[in-house]
N, C-alpha and C positions, 0 to 999 in steps of 0.2 A: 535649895541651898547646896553649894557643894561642897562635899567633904574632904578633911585636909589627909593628904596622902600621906600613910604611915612611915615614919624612917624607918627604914632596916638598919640591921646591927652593922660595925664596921666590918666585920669576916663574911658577913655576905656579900656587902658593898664590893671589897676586892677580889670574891671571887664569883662575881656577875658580872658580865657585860653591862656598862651602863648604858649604851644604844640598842642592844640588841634582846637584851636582857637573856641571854645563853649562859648556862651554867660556864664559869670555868673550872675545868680541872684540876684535881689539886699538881698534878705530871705537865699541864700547861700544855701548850705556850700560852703566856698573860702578857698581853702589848701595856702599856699606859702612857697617858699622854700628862704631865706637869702645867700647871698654869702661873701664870701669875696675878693678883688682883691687884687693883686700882689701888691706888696712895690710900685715898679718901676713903677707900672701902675697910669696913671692920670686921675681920672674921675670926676675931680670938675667939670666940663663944664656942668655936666650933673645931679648936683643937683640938687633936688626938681624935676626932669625931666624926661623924658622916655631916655632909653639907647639901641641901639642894639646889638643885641649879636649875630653875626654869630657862628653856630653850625657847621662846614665842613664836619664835617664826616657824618652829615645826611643831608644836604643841606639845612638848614633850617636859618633863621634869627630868632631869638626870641628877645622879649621888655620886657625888666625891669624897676623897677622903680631905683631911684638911691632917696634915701633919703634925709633931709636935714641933713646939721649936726643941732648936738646937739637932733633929735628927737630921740625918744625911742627907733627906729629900729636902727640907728647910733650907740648908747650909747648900742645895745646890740649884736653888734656887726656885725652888715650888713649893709656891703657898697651898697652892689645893692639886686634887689630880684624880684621875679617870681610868677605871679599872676597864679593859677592851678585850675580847677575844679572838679580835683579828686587827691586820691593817687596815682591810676593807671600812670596819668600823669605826679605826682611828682616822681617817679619813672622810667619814660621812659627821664626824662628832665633829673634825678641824672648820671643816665646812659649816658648819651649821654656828659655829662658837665666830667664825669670821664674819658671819652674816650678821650677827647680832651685836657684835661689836662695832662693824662698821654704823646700824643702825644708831647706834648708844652714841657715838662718836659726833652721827651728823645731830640728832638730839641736842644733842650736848652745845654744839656749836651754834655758830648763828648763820651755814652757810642756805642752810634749808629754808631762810624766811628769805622771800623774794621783797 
């Protein structure tokens, strides 16, 4: 059986790489990327809080933060977001979040059934 992966605290969260998993420093530089979820999706549970985000297509769990409402990153328009230590890796994360969305997309639809 497999065991369920520990959340880290949120001060870890933002200062680890969620792809790369590289400490970041506290002197930086910290990339991050914003997201935003689906209507339909619920993620009050997980405000002010770390979030995980299974990636499938690369076999990866990645941790977000999930905002509070009303803070600055809410109000500009990110529900959750991704602590990075480089472009490279905000990059390999845009990739990989694009892949899985296009998947979820054709799921979702009915273009996939022949």
């Amino acid at each position: 059986m497999k065991s369920k992966k520990k959340i880290p605290k949120v001060r870890q969260v933002i200062s680890t790489c969620c792809w790369c998993g590289l400490k970041i420093k506290d002197e930086g530089p910290l990339y991050s990327i914003g997201c935003k979820k689906r209507p339909e999706v619920n993620i009050s549970k997980y405000e002010g809080k770390v979030m995980p985000v299974k990636i499938s297509t690369s076999g990866k769990t990645v941790f977000s933060f999930v905002p509070p409402p009303g803070s600055d990153a809410r109000k500009a328009g990110n529900d959750f977001m991704f602590a990075l230590c480089s472009e490279d890796c905000g990059d390999q994360l845009k990739e990989a979040l694009e892949i899985e969305t296009e998947i979820g997309e054709m799921i979702l639809s009915s273009d996939h059934i022949f």
